[in-house]
C-alpha positions as CSV (number, residue, x, y, z in Angstrom):
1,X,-24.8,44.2,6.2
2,X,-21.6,45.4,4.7
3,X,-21.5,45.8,1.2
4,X,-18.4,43.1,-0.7
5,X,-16.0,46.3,-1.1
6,X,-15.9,46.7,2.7
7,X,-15.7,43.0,3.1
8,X,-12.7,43.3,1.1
9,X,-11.4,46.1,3.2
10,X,-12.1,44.1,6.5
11,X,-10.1,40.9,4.8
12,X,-6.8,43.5,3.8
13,X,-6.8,44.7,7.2
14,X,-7.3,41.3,9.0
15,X,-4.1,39.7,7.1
16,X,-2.0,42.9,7.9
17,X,-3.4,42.4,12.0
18,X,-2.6,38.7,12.2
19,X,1.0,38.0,10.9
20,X,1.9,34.6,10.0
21,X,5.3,32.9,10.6
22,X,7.2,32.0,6.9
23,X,7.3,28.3,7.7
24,X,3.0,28.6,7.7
25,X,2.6,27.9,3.7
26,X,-0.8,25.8,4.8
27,X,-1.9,28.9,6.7
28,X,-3.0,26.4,9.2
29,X,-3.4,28.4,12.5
30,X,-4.3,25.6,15.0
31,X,-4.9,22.0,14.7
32,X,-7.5,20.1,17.1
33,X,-7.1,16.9,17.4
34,X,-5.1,16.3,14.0
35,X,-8.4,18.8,12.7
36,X,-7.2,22.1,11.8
37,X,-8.3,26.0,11.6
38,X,-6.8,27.5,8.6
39,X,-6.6,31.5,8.1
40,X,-9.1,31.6,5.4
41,X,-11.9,30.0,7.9
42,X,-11.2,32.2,10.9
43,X,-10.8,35.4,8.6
44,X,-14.6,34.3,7.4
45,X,-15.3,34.4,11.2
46,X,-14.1,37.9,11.9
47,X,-15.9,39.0,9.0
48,X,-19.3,37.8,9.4
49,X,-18.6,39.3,12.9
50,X,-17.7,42.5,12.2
51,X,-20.7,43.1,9.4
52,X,-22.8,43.3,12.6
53,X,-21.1,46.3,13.0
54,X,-23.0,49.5,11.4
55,X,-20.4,51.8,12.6
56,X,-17.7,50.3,10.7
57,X,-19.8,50.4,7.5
58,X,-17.1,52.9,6.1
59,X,-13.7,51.7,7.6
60,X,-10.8,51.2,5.7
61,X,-8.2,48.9,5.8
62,X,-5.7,51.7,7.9
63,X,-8.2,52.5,10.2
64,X,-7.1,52.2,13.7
65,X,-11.2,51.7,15.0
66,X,-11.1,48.6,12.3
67,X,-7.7,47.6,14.0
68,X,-9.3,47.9,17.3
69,X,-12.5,46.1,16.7
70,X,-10.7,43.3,15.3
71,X,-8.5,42.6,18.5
72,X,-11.4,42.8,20.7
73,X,-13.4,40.2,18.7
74,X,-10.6,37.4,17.6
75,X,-10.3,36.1,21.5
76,X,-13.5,35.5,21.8
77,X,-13.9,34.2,18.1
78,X,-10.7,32.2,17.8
79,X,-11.9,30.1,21.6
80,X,-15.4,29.8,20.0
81,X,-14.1,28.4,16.9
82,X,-11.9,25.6,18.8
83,X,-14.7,25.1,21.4
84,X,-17.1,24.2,18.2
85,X,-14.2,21.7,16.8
86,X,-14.4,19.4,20.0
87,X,-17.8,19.7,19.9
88,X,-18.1,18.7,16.3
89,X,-15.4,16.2,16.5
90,X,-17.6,14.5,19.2
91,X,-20.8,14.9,17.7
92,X,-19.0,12.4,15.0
93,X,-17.5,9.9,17.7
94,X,-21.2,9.5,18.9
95,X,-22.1,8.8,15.2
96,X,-24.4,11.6,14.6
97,X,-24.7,12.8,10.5
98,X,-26.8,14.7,8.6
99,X,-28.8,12.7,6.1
100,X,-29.6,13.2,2.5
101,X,-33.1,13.3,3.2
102,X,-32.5,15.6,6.5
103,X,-30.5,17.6,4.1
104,X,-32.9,18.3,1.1
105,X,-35.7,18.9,3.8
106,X,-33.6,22.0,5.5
107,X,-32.8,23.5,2.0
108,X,-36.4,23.3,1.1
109,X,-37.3,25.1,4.3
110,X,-34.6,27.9,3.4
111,X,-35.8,28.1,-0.5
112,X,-39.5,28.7,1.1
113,X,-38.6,31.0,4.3
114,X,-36.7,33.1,1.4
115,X,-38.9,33.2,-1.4
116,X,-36.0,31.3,-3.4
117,X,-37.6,28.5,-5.3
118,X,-36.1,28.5,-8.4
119,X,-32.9,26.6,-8.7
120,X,-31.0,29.7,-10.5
121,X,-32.1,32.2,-7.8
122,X,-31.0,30.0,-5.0
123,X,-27.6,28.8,-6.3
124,X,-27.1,32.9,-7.1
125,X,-28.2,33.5,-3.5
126,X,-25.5,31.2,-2.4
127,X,-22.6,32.6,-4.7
128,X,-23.3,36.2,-3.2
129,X,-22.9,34.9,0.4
130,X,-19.3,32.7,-1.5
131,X,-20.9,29.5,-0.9
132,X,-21.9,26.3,-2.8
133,X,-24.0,23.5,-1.9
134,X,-21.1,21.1,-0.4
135,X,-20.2,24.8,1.7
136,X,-23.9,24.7,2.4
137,X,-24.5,21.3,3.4
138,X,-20.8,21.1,6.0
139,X,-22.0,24.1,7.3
140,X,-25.5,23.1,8.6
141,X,-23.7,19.4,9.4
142,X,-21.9,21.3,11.7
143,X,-24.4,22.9,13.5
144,X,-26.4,19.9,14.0
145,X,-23.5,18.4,15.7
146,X,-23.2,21.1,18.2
147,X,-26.7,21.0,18.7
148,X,-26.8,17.7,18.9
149,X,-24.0,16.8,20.8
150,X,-25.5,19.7,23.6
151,X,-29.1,18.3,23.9
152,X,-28.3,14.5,24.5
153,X,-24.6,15.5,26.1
154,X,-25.5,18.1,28.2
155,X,-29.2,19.6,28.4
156,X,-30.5,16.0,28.6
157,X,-29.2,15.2,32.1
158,X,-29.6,19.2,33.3
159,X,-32.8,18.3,36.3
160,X,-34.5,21.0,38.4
161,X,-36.0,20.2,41.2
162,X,-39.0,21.7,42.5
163,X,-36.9,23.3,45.7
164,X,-34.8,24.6,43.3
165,X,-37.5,26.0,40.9
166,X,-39.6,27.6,44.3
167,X,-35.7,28.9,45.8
168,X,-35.8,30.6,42.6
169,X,-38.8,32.1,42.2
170,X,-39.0,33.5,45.6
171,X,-35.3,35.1,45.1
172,X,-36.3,36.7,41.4
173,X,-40.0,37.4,41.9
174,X,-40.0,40.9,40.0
175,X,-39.2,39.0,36.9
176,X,-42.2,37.2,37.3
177,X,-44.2,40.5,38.1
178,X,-46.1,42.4,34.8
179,X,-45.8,46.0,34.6
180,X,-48.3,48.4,35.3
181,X,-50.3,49.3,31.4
182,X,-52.0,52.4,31.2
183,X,-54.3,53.6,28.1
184,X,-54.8,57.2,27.3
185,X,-56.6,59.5,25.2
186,X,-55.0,62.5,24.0
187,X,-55.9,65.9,22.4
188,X,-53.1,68.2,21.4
189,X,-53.3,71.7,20.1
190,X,-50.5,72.7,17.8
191,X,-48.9,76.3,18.8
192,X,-47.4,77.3,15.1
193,X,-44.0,78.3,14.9
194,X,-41.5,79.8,12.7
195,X,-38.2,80.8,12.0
196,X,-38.0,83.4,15.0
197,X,-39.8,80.6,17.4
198,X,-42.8,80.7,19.0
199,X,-45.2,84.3,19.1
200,X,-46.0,84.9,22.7
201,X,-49.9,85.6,22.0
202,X,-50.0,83.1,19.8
203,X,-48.9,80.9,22.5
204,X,-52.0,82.2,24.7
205,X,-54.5,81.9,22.6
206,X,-53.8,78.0,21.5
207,X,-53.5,77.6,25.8
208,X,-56.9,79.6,26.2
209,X,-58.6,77.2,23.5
210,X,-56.9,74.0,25.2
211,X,-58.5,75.5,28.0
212,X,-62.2,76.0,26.7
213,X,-61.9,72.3,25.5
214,X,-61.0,70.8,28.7
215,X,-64.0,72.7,30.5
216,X,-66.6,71.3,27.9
217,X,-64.9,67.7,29.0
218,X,-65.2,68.2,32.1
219,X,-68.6,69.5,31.5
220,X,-69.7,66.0,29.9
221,X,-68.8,65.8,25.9
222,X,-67.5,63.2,25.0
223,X,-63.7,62.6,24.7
224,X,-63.3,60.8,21.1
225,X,-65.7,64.0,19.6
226,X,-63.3,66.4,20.7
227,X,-60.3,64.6,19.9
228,X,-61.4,64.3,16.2
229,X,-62.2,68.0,16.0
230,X,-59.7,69.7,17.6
231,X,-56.7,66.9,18.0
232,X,-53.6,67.9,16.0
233,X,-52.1,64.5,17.3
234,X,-52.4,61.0,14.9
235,X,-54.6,59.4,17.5
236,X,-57.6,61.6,16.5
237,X,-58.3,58.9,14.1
238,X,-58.7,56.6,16.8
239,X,-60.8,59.8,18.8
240,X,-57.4,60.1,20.6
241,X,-56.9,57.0,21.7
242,X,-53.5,55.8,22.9
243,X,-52.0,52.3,24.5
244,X,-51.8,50.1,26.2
245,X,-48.4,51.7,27.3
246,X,-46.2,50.0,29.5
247,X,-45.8,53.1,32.7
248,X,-42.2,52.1,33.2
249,X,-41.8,53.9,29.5
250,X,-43.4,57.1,30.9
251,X,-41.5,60.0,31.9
252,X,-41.2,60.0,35.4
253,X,-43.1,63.5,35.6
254,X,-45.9,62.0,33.5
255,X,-46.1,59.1,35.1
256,X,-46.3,60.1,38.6
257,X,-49.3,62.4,37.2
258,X,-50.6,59.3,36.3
259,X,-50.2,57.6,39.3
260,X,-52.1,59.9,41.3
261,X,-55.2,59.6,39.1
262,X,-58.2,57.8,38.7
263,X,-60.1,56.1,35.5
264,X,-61.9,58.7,33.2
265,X,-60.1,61.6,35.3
266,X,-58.9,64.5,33.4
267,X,-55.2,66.1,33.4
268,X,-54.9,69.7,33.4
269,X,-53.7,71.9,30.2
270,X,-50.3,70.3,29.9
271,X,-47.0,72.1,28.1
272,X,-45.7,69.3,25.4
273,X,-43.3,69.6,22.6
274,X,-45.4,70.3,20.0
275,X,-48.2,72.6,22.1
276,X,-50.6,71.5,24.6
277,X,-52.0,68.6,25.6
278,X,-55.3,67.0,27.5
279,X,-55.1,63.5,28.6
280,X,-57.3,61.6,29.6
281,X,-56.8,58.0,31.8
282,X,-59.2,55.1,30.0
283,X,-58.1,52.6,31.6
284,X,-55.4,51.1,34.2
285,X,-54.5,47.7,34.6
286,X,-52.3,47.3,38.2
287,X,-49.5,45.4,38.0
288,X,-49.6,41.1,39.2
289,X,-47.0,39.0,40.9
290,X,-47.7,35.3,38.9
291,X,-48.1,32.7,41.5
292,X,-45.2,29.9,41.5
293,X,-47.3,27.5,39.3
294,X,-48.1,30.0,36.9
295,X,-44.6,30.8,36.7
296,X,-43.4,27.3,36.5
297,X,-42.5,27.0,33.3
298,X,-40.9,30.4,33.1
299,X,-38.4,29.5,35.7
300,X,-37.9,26.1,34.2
301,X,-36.7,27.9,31.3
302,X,-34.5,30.7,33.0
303,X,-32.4,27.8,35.6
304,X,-32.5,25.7,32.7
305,X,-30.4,28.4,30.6
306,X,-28.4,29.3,33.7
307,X,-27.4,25.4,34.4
308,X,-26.7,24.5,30.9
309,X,-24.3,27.5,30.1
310,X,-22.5,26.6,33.6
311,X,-22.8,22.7,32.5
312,X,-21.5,23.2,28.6
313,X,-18.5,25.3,30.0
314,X,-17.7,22.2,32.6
315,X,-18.0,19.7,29.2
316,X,-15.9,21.8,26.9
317,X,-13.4,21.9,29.8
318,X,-13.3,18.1,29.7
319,X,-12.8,18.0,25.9
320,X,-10.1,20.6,26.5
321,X,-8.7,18.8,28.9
322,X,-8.5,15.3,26.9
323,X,-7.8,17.3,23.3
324,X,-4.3,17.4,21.6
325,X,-4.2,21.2,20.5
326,X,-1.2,22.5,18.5
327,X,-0.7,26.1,17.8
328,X,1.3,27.1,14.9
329,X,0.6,31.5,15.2
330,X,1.8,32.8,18.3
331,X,-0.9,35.8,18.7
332,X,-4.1,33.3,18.3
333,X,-2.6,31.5,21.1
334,X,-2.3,34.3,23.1
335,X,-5.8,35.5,21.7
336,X,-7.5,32.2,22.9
337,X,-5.6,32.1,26.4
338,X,-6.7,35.6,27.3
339,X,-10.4,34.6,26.0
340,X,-10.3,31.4,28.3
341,X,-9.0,33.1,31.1
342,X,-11.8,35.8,31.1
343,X,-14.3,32.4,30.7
344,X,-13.2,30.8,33.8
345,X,-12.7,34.2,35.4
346,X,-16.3,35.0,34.9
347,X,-17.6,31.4,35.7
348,X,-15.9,32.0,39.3
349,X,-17.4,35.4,39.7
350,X,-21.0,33.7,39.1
351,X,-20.7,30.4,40.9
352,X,-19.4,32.9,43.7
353,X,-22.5,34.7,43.5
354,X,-25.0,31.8,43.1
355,X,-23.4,30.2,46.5
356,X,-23.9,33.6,48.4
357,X,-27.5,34.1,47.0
């Protein structure tokens, strides 16, 4: 998180990016239905964005990557922002509220999840982040009226039916499929370096050793012994025991070494980084296509995200569609049109590609 000082920056630069017209004493820069979006708000927005940012940690206000960063977020922000005003306004139409009760219950969960029990800590905790308790309380309101107005709106009449669920399934059956784990045991021998790099016989004699040790595997001692004698690795704690590793993390090389292996077989003296290296294959667990009904609720889940981004697009197109919006700063308008145009752009380009699948 950026520290207040660069917040500061990032607020300097944001009010020299977004002029306002003279006549805009409110600094109101859209209103929604009579409901409006004022600078300080949407500024807060771009912040909070850009603080997920580490490589801006050290901007300042002239910097052209600040500048940059902040016209490729504020589309996207500014038609998020009005998308969560109709949602919020209709959340209230259908009489939803956050309670007193409801209320108190969610602050006690945040005191506890963040150790902040005491009133004085808490209230400070809210100051650093510039809130109070009314802040507090409007904020979460409005988030349970998103939420709410989605789930009994929208994912509430989403259905999948089983053809749909088994279509699926049969079309995106690697998702469904787990990887192939492999555990090893290692033993590495160090070759010691220095400033020059690495002395040739040095080098030989640390191979000839790896090479002893693998012959006295090979001729029956155990593994784990060696590994905690000789092992310059970490895992001779564990008598060099390493995994389950997922292969797909392997180096191809390595892993198609692997591959060609059986349990308890025995690499060769191999060149690594650090020196060389025996490895050992414990164990091997193939990879497993789930069946469809062990899948089920997998794919439940994945058409049930698909259908409701698809379905909460169509809905906020309908509250678009019936809302009054009035712009009053020229570049937000143009901000939010090129951020809705990319939306429906995109929407077309994947309900293309759902028909053809």
């Amino acid at each position: 998180m950026l520290k207040h000082s660069i917040a500061a920056a990032l607020l300097a630069a944001l009010a020299a990016s977004m002029p306002l017209r003279a006549e805009i004493l409110e600094q109101v820069l859209v209103k929604v239905n009579g409901e409006i979006i004022t600078k300080t708000e949407f500024e807060a927005r771009q912040v909070a964005e850009l603080r997920n940012r580490p490589e801006l940690a050290k901007v300042t206000p002239a910097s052209l990557e600040l500048q940059k960063a902040i016209a490729e977020i504020t589309p996207d922000l500014i038609l998020t922002a009005v998308d969560e005003l109709l949602l919020i306004q209709r959340g209230r139409e259908a009489g939803f509220a956050l309670g007193d009760q409801q209320f108190a219950q969610i602050v006690e969960n945040i005191r506890k999840s963040n150790k902040l029990e005491e009133e004085s800590r808490f209230v400070e905790a809210l100051q650093q982040e510039g809130l109070t308790m009314a802040d507090l309380r409007r904020n979460l309101e409005r988030q349970m009226l998103v939420q709410q107005v989605q789930r009994t709106e929208i994912m509430d009449k989403i259905s999948i039916s089983d053809e749909e669920a088994r279509a699926f399934y049969e079309q995106h059956r690697q998702e469904f499929t787990s990887p192939i784990e492999i555990t090893l045991r290692e033993i590495l021998l160090e070759v010691p370096t220095t400033d020059r790099g690495v002395n040739v016989a040095q080098d030989d004699a640390v191979r000839a050793n790896a090479e002893e040790i693998r012959k006295r595997l090979l001729a029956g001692e155990p593994f784990p012994r060696l590994a905690g004698d000789y092992s310059a690795a970490a895992s001779k704690a564990n008598g060099g025991l390493i995994g389950p590793i997922n292969s797909d993390e392997l180096a191809p090389q390595l892993r198609d070494l692997l591959a060609s292996m059986n349990v308890d077989d025995i690499t060769g003296v191999l060149r690594a980084q650090r020196g060389y290296q025996i490895l050992k294959l414990e164990s091997r667990t193939d990879a497993k296509v789930k069946t469809f009904e062990e899948a089920r609720g997998d794919i439940g889940n994945k058409i049930g995200e698909q259908k409701l981004r698809g379905e909460r697009e169509k809905y906020l197109d309908r509250l678009r569609e019936q809302a009054t919006i009035t712009w009053r700063n020229d570049e937000l308008k143009k901000a939010y049109e090129t951020a809705l145009a990319r939306r429906l752009q995109q929407s077309g380009s994947k309900a293309q590609a759902s028909t053809s699948n």
